[in-house]
Backbone as a ProteinNet text record, in pm:
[ID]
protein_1_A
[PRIMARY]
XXXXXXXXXXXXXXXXXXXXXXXXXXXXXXXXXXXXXXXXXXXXXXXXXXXXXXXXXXXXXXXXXXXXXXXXXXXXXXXXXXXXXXXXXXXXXXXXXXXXXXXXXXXXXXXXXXXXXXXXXXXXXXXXXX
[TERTIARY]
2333.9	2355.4	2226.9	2240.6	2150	2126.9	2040	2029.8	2138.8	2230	2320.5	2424.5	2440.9	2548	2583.1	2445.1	2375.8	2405	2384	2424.9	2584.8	2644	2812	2876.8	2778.3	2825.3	2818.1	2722.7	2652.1	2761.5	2783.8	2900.2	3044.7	3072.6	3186.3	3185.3	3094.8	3117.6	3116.5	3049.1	3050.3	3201.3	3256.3	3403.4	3470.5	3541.4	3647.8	3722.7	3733.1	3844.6	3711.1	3625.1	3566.3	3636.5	3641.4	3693.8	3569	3594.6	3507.1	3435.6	3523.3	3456.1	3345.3	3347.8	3258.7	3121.1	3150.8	3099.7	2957.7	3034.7	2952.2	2913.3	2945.6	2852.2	2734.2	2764.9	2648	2522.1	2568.3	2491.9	2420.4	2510.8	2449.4	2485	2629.1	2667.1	2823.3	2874.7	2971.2	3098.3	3194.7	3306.9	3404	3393.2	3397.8	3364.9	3216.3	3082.3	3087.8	3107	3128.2	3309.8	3397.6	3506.1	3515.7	3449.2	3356.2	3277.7	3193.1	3071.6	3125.7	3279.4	3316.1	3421.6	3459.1	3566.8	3510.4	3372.7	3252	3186.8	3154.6	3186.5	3328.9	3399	3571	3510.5	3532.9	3540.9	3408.4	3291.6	3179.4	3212.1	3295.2	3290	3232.8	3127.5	3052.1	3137.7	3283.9	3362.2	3485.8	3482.7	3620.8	3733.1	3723.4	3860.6	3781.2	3932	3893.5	3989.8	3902	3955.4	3954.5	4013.9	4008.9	3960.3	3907.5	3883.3	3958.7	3997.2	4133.7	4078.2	4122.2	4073.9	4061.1	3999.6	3951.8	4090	4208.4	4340.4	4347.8	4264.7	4253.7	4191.9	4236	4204.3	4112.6	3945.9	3860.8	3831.7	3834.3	3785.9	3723	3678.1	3596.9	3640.4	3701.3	3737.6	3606.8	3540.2	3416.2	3504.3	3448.3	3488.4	3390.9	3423.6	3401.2	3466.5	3355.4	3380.4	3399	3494.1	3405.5	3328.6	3209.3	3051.6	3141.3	3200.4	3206.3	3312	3412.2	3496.1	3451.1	3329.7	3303.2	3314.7	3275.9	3308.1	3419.9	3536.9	3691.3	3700.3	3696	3730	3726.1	3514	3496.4	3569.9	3604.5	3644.3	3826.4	3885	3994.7	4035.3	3905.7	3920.5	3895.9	3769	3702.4	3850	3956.5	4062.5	4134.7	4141.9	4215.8	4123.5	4025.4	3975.2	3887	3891.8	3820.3	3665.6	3586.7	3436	3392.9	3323.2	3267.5	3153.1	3063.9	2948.5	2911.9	2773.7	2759.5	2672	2699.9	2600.4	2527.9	2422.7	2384.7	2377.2	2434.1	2461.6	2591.3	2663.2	2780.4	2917.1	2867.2	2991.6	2956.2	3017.9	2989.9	2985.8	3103.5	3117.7	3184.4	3213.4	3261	3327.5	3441.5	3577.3	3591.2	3566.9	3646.1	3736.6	3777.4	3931.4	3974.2	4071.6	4080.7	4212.8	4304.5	4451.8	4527.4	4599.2	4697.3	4720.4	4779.5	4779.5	4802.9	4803.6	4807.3	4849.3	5011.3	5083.1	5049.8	4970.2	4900.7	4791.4	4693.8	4600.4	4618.8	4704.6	4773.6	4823.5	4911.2	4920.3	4802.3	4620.9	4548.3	4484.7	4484.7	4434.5	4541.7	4694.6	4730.2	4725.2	4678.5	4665.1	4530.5	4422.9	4275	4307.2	4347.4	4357.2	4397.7	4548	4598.2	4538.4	4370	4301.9	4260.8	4281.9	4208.1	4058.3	4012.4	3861.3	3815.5	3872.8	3881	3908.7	3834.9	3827.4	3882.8	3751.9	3806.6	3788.3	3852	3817.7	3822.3	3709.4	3710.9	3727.2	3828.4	3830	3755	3663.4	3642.6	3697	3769	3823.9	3698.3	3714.1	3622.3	3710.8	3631.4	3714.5	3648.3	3756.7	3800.9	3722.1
22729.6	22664.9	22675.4	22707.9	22740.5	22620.7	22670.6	22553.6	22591.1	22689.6	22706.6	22620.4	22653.5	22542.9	22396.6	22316	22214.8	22193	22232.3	22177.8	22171.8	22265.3	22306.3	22169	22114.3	21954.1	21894.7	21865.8	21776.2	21771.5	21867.7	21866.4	21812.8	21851.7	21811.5	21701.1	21623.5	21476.8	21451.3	21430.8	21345.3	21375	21509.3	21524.8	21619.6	21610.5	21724	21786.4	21742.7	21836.4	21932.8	21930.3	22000.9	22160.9	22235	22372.6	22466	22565.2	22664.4	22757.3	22740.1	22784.2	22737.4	22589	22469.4	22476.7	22461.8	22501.5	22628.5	22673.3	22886.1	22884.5	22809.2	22760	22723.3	22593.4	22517.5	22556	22600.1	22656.3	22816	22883.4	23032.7	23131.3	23112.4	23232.6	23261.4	23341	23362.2	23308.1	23260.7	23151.8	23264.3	23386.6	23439.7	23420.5	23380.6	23365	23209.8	23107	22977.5	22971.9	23034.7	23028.8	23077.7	23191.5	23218.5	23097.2	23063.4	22990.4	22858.4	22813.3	22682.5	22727.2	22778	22884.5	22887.8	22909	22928.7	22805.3	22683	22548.9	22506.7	22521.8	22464.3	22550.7	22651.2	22697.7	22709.7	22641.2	22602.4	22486.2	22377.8	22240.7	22160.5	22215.8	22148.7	22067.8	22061	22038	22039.7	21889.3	21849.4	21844.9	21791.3	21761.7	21719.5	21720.1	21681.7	21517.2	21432	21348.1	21290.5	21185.8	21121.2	20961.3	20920.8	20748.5	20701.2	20580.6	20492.2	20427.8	20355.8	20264	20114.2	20054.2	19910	19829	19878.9	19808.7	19839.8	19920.2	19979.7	19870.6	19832.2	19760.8	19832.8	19829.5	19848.6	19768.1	19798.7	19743.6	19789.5	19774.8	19783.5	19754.4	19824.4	19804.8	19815.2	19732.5	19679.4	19769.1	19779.7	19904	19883.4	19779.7	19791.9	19923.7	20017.1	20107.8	20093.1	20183.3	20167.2	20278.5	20277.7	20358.3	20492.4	20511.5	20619.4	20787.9	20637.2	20743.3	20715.1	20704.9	20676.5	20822.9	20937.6	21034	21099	21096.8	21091.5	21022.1	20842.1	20801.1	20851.5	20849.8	20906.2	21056.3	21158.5	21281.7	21258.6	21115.1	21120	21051.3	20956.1	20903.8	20988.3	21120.7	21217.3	21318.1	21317.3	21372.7	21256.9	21190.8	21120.3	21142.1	21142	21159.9	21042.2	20963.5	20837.1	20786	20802.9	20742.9	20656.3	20739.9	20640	20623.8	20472.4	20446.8	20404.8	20446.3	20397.8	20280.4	20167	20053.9	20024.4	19942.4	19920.3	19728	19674.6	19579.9	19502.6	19394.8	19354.8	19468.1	19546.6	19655.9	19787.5	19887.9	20018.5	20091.5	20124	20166.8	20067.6	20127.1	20064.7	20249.2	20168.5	20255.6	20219.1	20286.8	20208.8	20300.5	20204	20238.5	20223.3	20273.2	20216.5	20231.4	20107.3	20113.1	20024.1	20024.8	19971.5	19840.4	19817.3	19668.2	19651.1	19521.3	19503.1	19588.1	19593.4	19668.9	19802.1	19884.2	20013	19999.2	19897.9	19818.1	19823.5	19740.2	19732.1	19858.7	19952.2	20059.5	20135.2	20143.4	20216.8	20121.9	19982.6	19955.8	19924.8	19941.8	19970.1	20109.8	20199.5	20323.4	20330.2	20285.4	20246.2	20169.6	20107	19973.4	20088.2	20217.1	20247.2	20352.7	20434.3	20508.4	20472.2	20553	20513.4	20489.8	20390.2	20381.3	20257.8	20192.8	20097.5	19966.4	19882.1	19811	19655.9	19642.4	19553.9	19607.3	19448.9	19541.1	19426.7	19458	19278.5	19352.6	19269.8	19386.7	19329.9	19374	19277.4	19355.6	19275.8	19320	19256.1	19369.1	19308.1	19295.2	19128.6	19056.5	19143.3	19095.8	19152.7	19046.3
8766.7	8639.5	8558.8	8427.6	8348.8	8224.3	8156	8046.1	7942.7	7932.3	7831.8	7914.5	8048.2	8116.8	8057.9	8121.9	8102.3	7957.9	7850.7	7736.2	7674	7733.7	7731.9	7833.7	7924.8	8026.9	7934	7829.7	7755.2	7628.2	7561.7	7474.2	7501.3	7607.2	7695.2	7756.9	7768.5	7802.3	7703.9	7601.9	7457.2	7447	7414.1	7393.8	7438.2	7537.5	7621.7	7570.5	7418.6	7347	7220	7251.7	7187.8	7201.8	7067.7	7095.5	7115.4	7214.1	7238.5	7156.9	7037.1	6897.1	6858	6857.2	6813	6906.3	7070.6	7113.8	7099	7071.2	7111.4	6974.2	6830.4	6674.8	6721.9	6786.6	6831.9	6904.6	7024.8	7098.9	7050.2	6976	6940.3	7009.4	7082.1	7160.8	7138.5	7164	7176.5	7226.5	7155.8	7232.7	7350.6	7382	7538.8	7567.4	7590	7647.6	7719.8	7632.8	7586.7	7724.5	7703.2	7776.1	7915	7931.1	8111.8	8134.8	8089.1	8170	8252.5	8091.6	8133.4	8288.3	8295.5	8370.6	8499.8	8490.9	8641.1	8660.1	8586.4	8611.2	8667.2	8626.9	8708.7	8837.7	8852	8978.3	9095.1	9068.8	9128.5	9132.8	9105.2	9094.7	9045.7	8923.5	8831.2	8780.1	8712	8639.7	8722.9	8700.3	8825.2	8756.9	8626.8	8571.5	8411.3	8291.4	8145.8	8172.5	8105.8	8080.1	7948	7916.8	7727.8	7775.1	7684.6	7683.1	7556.8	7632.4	7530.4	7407.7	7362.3	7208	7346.2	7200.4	7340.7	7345.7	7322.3	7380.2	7488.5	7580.3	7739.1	7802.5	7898.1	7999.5	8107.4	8076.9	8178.6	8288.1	8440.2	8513.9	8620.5	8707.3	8797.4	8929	9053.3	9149.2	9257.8	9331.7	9426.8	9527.4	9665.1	9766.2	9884.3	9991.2	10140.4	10230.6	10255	10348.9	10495.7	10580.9	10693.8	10718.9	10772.8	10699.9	10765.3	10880.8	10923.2	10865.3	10794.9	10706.1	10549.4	10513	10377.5	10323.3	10372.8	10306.9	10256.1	10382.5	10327.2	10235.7	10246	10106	9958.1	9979.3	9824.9	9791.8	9883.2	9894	9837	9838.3	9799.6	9666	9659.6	9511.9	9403.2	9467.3	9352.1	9353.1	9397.5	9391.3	9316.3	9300.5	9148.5	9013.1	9015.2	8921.2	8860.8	8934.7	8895.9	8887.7	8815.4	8800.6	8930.5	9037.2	9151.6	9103	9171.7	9171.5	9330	9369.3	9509.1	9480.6	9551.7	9614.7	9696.9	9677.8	9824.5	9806.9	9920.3	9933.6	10025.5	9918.9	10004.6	10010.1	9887.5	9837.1	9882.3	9880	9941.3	9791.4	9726.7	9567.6	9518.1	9362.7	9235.6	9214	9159.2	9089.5	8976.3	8858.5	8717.7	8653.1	8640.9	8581.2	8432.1	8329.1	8257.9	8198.7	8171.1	8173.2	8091.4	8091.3	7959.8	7986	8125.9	8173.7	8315.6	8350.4	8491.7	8560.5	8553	8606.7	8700.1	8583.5	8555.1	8704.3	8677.1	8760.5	8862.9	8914	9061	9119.1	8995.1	9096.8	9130.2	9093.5	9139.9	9239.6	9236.2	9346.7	9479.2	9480.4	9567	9644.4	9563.5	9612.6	9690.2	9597	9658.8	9794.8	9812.1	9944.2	10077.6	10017.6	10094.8	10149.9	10112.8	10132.7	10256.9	10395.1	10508.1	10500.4	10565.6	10550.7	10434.4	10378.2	10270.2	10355.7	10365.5	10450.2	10347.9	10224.6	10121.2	9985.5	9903.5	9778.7	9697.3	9578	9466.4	9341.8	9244.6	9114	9027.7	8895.9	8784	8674.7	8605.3	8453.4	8335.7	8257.8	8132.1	8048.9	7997.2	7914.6	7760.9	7694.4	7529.3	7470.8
[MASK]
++++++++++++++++++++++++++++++++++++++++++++++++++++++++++++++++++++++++++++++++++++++++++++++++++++++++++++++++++++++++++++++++++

């Protein structure tokens, strides 16, 4: 990964729907150029997935995450297969999952899925209040 990479991450987190046109303006290269590189990120695993962030009618929260230490790697290896923002801890918690969703409902179904991940021992959620 190069510094043209590195700034094509940098564009693309600010906004995933940036077009490759916009892109390869910006930077000074070519939007082929600009459409390989991103292409060899997906497939090195630099770039796991595109996602969008909601308007603040989204319900953010934060799912806490007791491991058991020995399958902690499966876990995180199955949450980074949903697609979900991990954070590691050190303390009473192992990670933090955040989430962000329309409503409870929505909620419950990722932390029933979280719970049902072998190796997930507990789990504390915090919602941020509006």
């Amino acid at each position: 990964m190069d510094r043209k990479d590195t700034e094509i991450l940098e564009i693309l987190r600010r906004n995933s729907r940036t077009r490759n046109v916009q892109i390869a303006e910006e930077l000074g290269i070519s939007e082929s150029g600009v459409r390989k590189r991103i292409a060899r990120l997906v497939a090195d695993g630099q770039i796991t997935g595109f996602t969008i962030r909601t308007s603040d009618d989204a319900m953010t929260a934060i799912i806490l995450m007791k491991l058991e230490p020995r399958k902690a790697g499966e876990v995180i290896s199955s949450i980074k297969k949903m697609g979900l923002e991990i954070y590691e801890f050190s303390g009473n918690y192992d990670l933090g999952v955040s989430v962000s969703v329309t409503d409870l409902q929505v909620l419950n179904k990722y932390l029933d899925e979280l719970r049902s991940i072998n190796g997930v021992l507990e789990t504390d959620t915090l919602v941020r209040l509006k």
